[in-house]
C-alpha positions in Angstrom: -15.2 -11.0 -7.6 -13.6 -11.0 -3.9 -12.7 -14.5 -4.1 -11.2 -14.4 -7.4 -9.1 -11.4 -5.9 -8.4 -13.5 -2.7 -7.0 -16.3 -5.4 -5.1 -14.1 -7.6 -3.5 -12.6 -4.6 -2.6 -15.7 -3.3 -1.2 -17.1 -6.2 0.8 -13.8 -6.4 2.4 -14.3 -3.3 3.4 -18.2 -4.1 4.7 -17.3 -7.6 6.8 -14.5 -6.2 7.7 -16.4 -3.2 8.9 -20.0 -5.5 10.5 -17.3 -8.1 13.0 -16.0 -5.1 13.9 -19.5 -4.8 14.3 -20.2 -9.1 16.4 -17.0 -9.2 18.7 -17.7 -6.5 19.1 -22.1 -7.8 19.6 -21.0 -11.1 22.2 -18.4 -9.8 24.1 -20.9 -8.2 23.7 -23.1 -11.4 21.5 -25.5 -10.3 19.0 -26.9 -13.1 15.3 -26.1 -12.1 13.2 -29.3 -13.3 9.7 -28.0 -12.0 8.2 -24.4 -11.1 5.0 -25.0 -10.4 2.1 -22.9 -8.7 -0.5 -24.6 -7.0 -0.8 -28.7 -6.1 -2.7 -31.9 -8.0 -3.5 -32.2 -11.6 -1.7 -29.8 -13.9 -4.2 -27.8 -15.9 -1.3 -25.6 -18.1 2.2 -26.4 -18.4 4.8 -24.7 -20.6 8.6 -25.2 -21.1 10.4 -22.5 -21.1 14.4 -22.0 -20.3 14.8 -26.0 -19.7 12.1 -25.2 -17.0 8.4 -26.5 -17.0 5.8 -24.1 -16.0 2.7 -24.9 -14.1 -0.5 -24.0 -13.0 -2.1 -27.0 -11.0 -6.0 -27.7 -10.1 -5.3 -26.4 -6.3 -4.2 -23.2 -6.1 -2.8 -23.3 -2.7 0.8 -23.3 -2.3 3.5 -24.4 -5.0 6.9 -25.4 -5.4 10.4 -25.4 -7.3 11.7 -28.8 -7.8 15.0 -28.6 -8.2 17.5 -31.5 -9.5 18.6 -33.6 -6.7 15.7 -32.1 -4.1 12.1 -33.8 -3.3 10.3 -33.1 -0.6 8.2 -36.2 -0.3 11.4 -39.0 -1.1 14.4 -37.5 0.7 16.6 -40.5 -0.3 16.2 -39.2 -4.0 19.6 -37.5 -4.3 21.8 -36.3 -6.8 25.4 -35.4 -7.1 25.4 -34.1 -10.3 27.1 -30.8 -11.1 24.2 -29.1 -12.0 22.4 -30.6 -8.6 21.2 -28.9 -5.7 22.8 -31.8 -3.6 26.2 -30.8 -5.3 26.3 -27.1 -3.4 28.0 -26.3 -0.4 25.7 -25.7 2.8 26.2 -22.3 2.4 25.1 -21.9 -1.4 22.1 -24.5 -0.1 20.7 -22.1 2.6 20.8 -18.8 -0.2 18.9 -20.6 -2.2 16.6 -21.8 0.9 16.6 -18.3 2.1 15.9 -16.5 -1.1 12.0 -17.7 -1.2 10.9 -15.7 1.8 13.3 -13.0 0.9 11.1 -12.4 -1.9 8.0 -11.9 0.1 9.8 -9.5 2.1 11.1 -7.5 -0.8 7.8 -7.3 -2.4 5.8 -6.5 1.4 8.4 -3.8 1.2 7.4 -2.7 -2.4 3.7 -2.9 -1.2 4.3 -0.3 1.5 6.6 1.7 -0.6 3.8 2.3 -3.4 1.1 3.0 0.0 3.6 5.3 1.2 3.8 7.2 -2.1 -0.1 7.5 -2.2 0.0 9.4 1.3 -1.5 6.4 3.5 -3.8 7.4 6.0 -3.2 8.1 9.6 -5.3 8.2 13.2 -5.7 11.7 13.8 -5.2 12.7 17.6 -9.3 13.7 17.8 -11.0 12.3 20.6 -14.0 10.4 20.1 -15.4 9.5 23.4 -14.6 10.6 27.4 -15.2 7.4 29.6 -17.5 8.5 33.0 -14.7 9.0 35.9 -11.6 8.3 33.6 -8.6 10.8 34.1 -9.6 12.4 30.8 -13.0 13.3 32.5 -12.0 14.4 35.7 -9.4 17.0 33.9 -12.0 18.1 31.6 -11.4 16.5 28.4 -14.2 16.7 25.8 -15.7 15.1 22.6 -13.8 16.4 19.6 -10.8 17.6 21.7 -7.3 17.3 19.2 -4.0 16.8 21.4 -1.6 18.9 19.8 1.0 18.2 22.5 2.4 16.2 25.7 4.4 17.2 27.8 5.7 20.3 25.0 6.5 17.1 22.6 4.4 17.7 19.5 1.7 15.1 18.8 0.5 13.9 14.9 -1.0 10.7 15.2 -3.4 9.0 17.5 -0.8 6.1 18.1 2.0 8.9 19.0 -0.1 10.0 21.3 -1.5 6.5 23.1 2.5 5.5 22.8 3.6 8.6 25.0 1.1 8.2 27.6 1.3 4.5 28.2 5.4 5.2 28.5 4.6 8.4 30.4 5.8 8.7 34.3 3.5 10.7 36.3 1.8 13.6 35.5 1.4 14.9 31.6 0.7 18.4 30.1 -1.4 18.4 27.8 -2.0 21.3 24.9 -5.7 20.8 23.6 -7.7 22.5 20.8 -11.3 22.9 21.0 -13.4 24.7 18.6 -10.3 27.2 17.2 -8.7 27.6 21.1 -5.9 26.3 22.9 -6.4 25.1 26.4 -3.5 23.8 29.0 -4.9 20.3 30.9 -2.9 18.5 34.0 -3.7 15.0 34.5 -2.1 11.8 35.6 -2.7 8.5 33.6 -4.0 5.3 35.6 -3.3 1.9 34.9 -5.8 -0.2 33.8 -6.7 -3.4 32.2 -6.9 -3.9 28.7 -6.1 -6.2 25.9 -3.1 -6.1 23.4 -3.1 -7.1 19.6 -2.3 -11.0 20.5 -5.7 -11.3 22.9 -4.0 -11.2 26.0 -4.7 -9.4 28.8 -2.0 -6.7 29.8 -2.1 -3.6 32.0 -1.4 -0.1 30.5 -1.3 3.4 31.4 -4.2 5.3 29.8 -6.5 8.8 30.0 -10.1 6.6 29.2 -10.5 8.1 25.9 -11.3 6.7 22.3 -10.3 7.8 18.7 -13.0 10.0 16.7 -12.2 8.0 13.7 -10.9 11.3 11.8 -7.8 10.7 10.1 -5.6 12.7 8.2 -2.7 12.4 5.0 0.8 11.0 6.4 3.3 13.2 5.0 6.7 11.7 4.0 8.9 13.1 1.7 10.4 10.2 -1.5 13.3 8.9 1.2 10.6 8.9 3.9 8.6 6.9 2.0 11.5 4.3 2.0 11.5 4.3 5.7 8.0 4.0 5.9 7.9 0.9 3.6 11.4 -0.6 5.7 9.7 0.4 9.3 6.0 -1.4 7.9 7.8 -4.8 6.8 9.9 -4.8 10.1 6.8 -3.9 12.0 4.4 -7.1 10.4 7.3 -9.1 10.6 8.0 -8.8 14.3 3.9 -8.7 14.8 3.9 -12.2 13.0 7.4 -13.8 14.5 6.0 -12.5 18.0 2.0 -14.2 17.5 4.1 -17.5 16.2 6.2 -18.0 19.5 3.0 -17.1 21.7 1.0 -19.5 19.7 3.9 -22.1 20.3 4.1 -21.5 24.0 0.5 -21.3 24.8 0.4 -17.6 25.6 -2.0 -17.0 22.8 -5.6 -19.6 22.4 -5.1 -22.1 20.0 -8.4 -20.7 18.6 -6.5 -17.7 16.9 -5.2 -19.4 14.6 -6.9 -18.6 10.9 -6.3 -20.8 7.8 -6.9 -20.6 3.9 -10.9 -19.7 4.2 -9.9 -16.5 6.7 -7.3 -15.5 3.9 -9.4 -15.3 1.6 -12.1 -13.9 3.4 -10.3 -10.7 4.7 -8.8 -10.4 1.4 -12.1 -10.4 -0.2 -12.9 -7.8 1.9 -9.7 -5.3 1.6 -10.6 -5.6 -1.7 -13.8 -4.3 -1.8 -12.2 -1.4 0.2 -9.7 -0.2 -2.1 -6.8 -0.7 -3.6 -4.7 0.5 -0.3 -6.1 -2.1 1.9 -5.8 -4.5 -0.8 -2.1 -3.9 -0.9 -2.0 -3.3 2.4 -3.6 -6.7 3.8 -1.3 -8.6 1.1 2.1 -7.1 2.3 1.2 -8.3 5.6 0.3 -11.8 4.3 3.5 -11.5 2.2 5.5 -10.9 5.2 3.2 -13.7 7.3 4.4 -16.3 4.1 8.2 -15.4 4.3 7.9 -15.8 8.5 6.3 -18.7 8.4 8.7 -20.6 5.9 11.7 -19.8 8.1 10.2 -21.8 10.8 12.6 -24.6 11.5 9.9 -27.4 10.4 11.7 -30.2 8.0 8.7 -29.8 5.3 9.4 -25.8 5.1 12.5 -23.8 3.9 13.7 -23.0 7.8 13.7 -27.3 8.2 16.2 -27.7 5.2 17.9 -24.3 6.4 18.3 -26.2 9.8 19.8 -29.4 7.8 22.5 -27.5 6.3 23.4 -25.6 9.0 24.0 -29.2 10.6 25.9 -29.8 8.0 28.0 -26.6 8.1 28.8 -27.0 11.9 29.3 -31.0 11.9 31.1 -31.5 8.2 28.3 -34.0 7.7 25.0 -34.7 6.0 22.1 -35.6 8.6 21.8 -39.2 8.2 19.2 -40.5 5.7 16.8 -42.3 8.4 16.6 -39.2 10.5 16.3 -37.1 7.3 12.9 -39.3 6.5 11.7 -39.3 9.5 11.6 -35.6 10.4 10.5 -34.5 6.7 7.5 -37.0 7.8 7.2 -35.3 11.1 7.0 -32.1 9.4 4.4 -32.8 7.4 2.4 -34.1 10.0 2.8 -30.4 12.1 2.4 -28.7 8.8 -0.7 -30.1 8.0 -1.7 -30.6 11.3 -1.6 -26.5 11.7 -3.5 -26.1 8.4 -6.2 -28.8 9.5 -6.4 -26.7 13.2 -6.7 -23.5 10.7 -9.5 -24.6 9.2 -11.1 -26.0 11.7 -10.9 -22.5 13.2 -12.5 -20.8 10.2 -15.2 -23.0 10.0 -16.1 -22.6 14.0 -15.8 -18.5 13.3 -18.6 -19.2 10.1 -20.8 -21.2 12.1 -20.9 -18.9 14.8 
């Protein structure tokens, strides 16, 4: 049942990702010949709107193929009126653009209907005191709640861990334990730890861990929106951020997941509940819509980067170099998805 999930998620994210791109070609009156969701043999194919609809064998990616546009034969052009090559740069790149649009409206949608559910937060409760950490040496106890720093009020466990590693010397803190309020001085030390990418950082901290208790965010209907705007902003800097460390070496080559870690993690939001399961797909939604605006020749951000040539230069990028880098890009792009699965399997045999 996970699986099928894991696939119907995924072919969720493709549709709605190739229907931002149909919207915005047929907007700009560009006839769309193909609109197809998954690769290989077609096993159901309707015609609807001068359109045909698809479902092919694989279902792991898709495409729009728009009159005038192919992928794997660049030279195939057309200067038709109802052509994609007939658009100026600028109408080109909306309709480039609009594809991972999509999967960052519908990431925010995600997170707007977890944020109307009340989506669970960290609550400040300590879990455990680490032997000669500051938090041990001021006292600090097992089941201790901050409820304030410094006279700032505290209502998450990540408020919390944010002030202190930003903190500048000593802290107040305001503590409850069993129904009592005590007043605790100490002084944060920097130690070394590990951020979300793997790498090894240095940050200020107490030597406490969370309880696991958590608590009900409350957001009013327009907090909601900010939570869903502030989520999608969040994943997407996470992602853009793990994509140039990956490039530059700062992050193992070994992190990278493919299509089997997808679906695995999927599987298992699912069995979780619905909130993880919408959850773990915004953030793949938002990971889809980053990843396509990478300026690779094969992906949306390679043809974005063509017509933005073309905007600055009054002139198409000649034919030869076209071919050529569409062929480079394929080789990266399935280069990264042959390293991604390489990496999953490694993680399943180990």
């Amino acid at each position: 049942m996970g699986i099928f999930v894991s696939l119907l998620v995924l072919s969720a994210l493709i549709f709605f990702h190739e229907l931002g791109h149909y919207a915005a070609a047929r907007l700009m009156g560009v006839y769309v010949e193909v609109f197809s969701i998954g690769f290989g043999k077609r096993v159901a194919t309707i015609k609807k709107w001068g359109t045909e609809w698809s479902i092919a064998l694989i279902p792991l990616g898709g495409y729009v193929r728009m009159k005038g546009q192919d992928d794997m034969d660049p030279s195939k052009k057309s200067y038709d009126p109802d052509s994609y090559n007939s658009k100026t740069p600028l109408q080109k790149i909306f309709i480039l653009f609009a594809g991972p649009l999509a999967n960052f409206v519908l990431a925010f949608v995600l997170y707007f209907a977890i944020g109307l559910s009340g989506p669970q937060e960290l609550s400040p409760v300590i879990g455990t005191v680490v032997k000669d950490s500051p938090a041990m040496k001021a006292g600090l106890q097992e089941k201790d709640e901050i409820i304030s720093i410094n006279g700032e009020k505290i209502n998450s466990w990540n408020k919390m861990a944010e002030l202190i590693a930003d903190s500048k010397g000593s802290l107040q803190l305001e503590v409850k334990r069993e129904n009592y309020l005590h007043q605790i001085l100490l002084t944060p030390e920097l130690n070394d730890t590990q951020n979300m990418y793997g790498e090894n950082v240095k940050r200020k901290m107490i030597g406490i861990s969370a309880a696991g208790v958590t608590h009900p965010k409350e957001l009013s209907f327009f907090g909601t929106f900010e939570y869903a705007y502030d989520q999608t902003v969040f994943a997407s800097t996470v992602i853009f951020t793990g994509v140039k460390k990956l490039i530059f070496g700062e992050v193992p080559a070994d992190q990278l997941g493919g299509v089997i870690s997808i679906v695995q993690l999927t599987s298992n939001a699912s069995e979780v509940g619905w909130v993880s399961l919408f959850f773990f797909t915004a953030l793949i939604s938002v990971n889809l819509g980053v990843l396509n605006l990478l300026p690779i020749p094969a992906l949306d951000g390679g043809h974005i980067m063509f017509n933005l040539y073309e905007m600055i230069f009054r002139r198409e990028v000649s034919e030869r170099v076209m071919i050529n880098l569409t062929i480079a890009g394929w080789v990266i792009l399935f280069g990264l998805m042959g390293l991604g699965l390489y990496n999953d399997i490694n993680r399943l045999a180990n």
